[in-house]
N, C-alpha and C positions, 0 to 999 in steps of 0.2 A: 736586361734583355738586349738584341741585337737593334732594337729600334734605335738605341743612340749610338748606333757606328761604334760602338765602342775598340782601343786598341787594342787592348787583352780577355778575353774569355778565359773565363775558368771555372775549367768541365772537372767536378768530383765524380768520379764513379758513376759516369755519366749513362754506361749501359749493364751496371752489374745486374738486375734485375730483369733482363731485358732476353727474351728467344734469339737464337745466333742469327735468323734470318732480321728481325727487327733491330738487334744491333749493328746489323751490316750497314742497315739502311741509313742508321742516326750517324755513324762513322763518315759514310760517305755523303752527307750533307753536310755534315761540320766541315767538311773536305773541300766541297763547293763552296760554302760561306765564305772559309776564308780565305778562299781564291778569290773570292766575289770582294769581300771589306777588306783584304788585304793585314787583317789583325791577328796577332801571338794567340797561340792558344799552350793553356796550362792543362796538360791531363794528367791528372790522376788514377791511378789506377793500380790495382794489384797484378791485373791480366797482364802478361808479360806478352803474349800475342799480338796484344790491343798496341802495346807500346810499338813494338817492330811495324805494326802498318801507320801506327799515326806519327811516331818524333822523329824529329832530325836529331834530338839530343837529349839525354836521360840522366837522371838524376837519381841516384841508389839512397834511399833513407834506411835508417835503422836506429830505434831509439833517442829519435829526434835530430838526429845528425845526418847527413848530405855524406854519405861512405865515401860514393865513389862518381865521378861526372866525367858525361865525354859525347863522343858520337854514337849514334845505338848502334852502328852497323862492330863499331871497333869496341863499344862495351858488352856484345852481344857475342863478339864471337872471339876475343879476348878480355875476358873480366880482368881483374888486376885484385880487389876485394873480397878476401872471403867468404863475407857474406853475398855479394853480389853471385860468387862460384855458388855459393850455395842455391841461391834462389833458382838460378840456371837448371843445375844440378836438378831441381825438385821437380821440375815439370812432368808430369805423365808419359814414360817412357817403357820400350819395351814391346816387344807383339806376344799375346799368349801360344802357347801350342796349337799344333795344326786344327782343324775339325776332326772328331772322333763318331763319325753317326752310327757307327756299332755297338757305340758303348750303351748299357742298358739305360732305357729309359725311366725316368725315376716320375716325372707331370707331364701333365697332357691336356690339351683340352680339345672341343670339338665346337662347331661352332657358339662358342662363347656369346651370349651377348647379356649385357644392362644397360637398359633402359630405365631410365625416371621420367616418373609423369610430370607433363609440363602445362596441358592443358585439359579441364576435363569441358564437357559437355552437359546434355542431359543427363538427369541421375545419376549424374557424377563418375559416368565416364569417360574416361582420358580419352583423349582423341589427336593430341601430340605429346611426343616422346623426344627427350635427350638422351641422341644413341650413345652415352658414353665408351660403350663399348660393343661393337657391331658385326657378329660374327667371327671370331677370330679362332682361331685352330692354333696351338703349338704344341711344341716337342719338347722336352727340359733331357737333357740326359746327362749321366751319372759322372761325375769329375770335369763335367764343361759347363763352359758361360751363354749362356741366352742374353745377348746382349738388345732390350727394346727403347729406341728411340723416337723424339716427336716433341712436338714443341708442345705450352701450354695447353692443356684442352684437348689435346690427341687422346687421352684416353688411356697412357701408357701408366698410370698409378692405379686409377679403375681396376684394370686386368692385374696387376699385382694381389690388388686387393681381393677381387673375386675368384682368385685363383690358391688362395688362403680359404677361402670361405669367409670373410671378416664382412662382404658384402651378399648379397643375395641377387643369382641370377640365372640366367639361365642355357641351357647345351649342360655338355657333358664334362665330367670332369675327373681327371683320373691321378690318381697316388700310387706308387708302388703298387699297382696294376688292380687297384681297388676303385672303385668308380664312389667319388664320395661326393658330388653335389643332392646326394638329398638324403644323408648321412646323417642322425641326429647329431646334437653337442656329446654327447654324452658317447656316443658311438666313437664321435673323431679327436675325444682327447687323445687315446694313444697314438693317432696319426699325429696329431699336432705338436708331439716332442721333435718329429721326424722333421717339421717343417717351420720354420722358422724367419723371421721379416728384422730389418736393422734402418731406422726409416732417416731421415735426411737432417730433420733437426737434432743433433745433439747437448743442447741446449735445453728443448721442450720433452725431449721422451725419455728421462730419465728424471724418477719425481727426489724433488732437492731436500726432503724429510728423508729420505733415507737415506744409507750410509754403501756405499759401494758392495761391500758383502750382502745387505739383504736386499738391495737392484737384483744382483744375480741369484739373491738365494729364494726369493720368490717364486720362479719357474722351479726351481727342484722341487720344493715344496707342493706346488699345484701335481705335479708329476709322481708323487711318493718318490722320490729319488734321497731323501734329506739324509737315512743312517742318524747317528748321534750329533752332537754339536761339532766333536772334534775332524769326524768325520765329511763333516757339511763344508768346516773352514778349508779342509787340507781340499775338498774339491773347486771351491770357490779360489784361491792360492792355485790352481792347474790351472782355473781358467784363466785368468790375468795373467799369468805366467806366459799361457800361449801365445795372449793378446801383445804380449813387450811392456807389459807393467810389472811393477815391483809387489809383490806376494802381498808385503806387510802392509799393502795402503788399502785393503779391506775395509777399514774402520774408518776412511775419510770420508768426505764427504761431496759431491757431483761437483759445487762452486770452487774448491779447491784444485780443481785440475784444469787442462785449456780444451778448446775445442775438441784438437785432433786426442789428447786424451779421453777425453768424455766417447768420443766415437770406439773408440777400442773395447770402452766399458759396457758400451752397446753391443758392441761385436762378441764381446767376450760371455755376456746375460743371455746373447742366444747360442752359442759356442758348449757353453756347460750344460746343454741340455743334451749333445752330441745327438746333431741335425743331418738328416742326406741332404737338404735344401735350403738355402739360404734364400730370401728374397731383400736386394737390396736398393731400396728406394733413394736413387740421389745420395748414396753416405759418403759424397764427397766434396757436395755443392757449397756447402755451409761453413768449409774448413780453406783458410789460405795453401796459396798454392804450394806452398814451400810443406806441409803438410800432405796434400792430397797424394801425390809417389808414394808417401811410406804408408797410406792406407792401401794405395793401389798393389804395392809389393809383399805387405800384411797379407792379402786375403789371396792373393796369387801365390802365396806360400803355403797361406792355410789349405787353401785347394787339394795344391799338389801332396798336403801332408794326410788330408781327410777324406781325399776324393767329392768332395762339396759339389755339388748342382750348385750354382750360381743363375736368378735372374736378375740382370743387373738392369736396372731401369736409370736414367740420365737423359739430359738433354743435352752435359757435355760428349763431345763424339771425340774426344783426343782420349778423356780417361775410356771410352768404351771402347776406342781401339783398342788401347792400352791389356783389353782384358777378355773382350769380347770374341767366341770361339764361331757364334752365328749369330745375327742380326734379324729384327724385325724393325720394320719403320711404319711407323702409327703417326695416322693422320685422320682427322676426325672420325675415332671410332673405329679406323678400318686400318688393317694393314693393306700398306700399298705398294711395299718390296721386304722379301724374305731371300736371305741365302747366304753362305758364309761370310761371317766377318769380310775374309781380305778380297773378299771377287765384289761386296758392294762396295766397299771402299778404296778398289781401285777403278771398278767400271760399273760405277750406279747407272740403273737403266731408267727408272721413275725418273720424272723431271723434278719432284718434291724432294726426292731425296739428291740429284743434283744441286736442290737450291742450297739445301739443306749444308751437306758437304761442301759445296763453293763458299758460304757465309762465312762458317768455322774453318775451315781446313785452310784456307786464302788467306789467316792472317799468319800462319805461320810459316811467311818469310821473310824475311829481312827487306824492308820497301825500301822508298828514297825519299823518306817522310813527304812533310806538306808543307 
C-alpha cells in the first residue's frame, strides 16, 4: 500500500474490470498520488488508450521479450516493431455506414419493462421492484446496428435478453411484424432460427464436451435443418468458412483454439442457422485488443454480406463507434439519450452520456504522461 510512501507502484491491470466512468476516476488519482508522493509508477496494461494518458514511456512485450522501448508519443505515432504496428494497427477502427431509417424494420419494442421483485410485503406481495429494465421502446432495422450503451447495472443485457424472450416481461414486442411477447415456445421456435444471440464469454458458452461441428450442429438439429450426415458437415464446413476458419477443424475441440477463435465459433453456431438478427452481447470485451478489429471487421463484413440486424450491446464505445449505425444510452433501466450513432458522439446532449463519452473517448490522445 501507499501508507509506506513507497517509490515504485505497480498497478497490474489495475481498471480492466472497471466501467469507463470509474476508471477515469482510478486513472486520475493514481495521477494525483503521484504528484502528491513523487513515486515511479509501473502500468500494466493491454488498453493501449490507458497507456497514451498514463506513460511518459512504453515498453512493447511479446513472448516474454521487451520488442520495442521509447517514448509513447514517438512509439505511438512511429512504431519501429512489427508487432508493436500490429498491436496499433488492431484497435477498433473505422465508422459503419450512414443511418438507413427506411430500411425495413426487422424488432421492436414498446414500452419494454422487467422488473424483479425485491421486496414483498403482506401475503407476499412485492412492494419493491428492481427496474432492470424500465420502459424502453426501440427500433432494430434490417442490415443496421442498434448500438446500446451503459455501464454495469444499466440494464443494457436485461433488454437483449428480453427482447429474445429468454427472459419474461412485459410491453410489447415485435418480430418481422409479428408481435411475439406472449407467443408460446412452441409457437416461436420458427421465429427463433430467425434471431439469434453470440454472448461475451467465449470461454464459458461454448460446452468443452463437444467437438466444434456438433457446437454448431446442435442448432440445426433443434431446427430440422440437419439433411444426412454428409450433408450436415458440408453446412457446418459453410459456416466456419464464413467465420475465417479452416473447414477441416470441425472435429477439434473449444480448448484447442484461442479466445478470438472460439468467438467466431460462436459467431459461426449462430451464423448456420441463417439469422435476420444477431444479438451481440459484449463479443468483444473478453478478447485482446490486437484481436477485437478483426471481430469488429468479421461481422461488419458479415452484415454487409447478409444484411444482418445487429444489437450490439457494449460498454466499450470505441468498438460501438466502430459499428454502430444508431445509439441508445441506458442508464438505470431507462434510456436517457437515443439518435444516430455520429450526432450522439459528436454532440451528446445527456450529461450521463457526456460523462460517459469524456471517460472513454479522452484517453484516446496522445497526453504528456505523469
Amino acid at each position: 500500500g501507499l501508507s509506506c510512501n513507497p517509490q515504485l507502484l505497480i498497478a497490474d491491470e489495475p481498471t480492466t474490470a472497471l466501467d469507463v466512468t470509474i476508471q477515469a476516476q482510478i486513472l486520475k488519482l493514481l495521477k494525483e498520488l503521484q504528484a502528491q508522493l513523487g513515486m515511479a509508477i509501473l502500468f500494466i496494461t493491454h488498453d493501449l488508450s490507458i497507456v497514451r494518458k498514463m506513460a511518459d514511456h512504453v515498453g512493447v512485450m511479446q513472448a516474454g521479450v521487451i520488442v520495442e522501448t521509447g517514448p509513447v508519443a514517438g512509439i505511438f505515432n512511429h512504431p519501429q516493431h512489427a508487432y508493436t504496428q500490429q498491436l496499433l494497427a488492431a484497435e477498433p477502427k473505422g465508422e459503419p455506414l450512414p443511418e438507413n431509417r427506411k430500411a425495413p424494420v426487422i424488432m421492436a419494442s414498446d414500452d419494454l419493462k422487467v422488473w424483479f421483485p425485491l421486496k414483498r410485503g403482506w401475503f407476499g406481495k412485492v412492494t419493491e421492484h428492481v427496474k432492470a429494465v424500465d420502459g424502453v421502446s426501440v427500433k432494430v432495422h434490417e442490415g443496421q446496428t442498434l448500438g446500446i450503451v451503459g455501464e454495469s447495472g444499466s440494464g443494457k443485457t436485461t433488454l437483449g435478453l428480453a427482447l429474445l424472450r429468454l427472459l419474461s416481461s412485459q410491453g410489447a414486442i415485435y418480430f418481422q411484424g409479428q408481435r411475439i411477447e406472449d407467443q408460446s415456445n412452441k409457437a416461436l421456435r420458427p421465429l427463433r432460427r430467425a434471431m439469434q444471440i453470440v454472448f461475451q464469454d467465449p470461454y464459458g458458452s461454448l460446452s468443452p464436451r463437444l467437438s466444434v461441428g456438433e457446437i454448431i450442429e446442435e442448432g440445426l438439429q433443434v431446427h430440422g435443418l440437419t439433411g444426412d450426415r454428409k450433408a450436415r458437415r458440408a453446412w457446418i464446413a459453410q459456416a466456419l468458412q464464413e467465420v475465417g476458419l479452416d473447414p477441416t477443424t470441425q472435429d477439434r475441440y473449444p480448448h484447442e483454439f484461442s479466445g478470438g477463435q472460439r468467438q467466431r465459433i460462436a459467431i459461426a453456431r449462430a451464423l448456420a442457422l441463417q439469422p435476420r438478427l444477431l444479438i451481440l452481447d459484449e463479443p468483444t470485451s473478453a478478447l485482446d485488443v490486437s484481436v477485437q478489429a478483426q471481430i469488429v471487421d468479421l461481422l461488419r463484413d458479415l452484415q454487409l454480406r447478409h444484411r444482418l440486424a445487429y444489437v450490439f450491446i457494449s460498454h466499450d464505445l470505441r468498438v460501438v463507434r466502430a459499428l454502430a449505425n444508431h445509439l441508445l444510452v441506458m442508464k438505470e433501466g431507462q434510456v436517457v439519450e437515443e439518435g444516430p450513432a455520429q450526432q450522439v458522439f459528436a454532440r451528446p446532449s445527456h450529461p450521463y452520456t457526456q460523462a460517459l463519452l469524456a471517460a472513454a473517448l479522452n484517453l484516446e490522445t496522445v497526453g504528456n504522461g505523469v
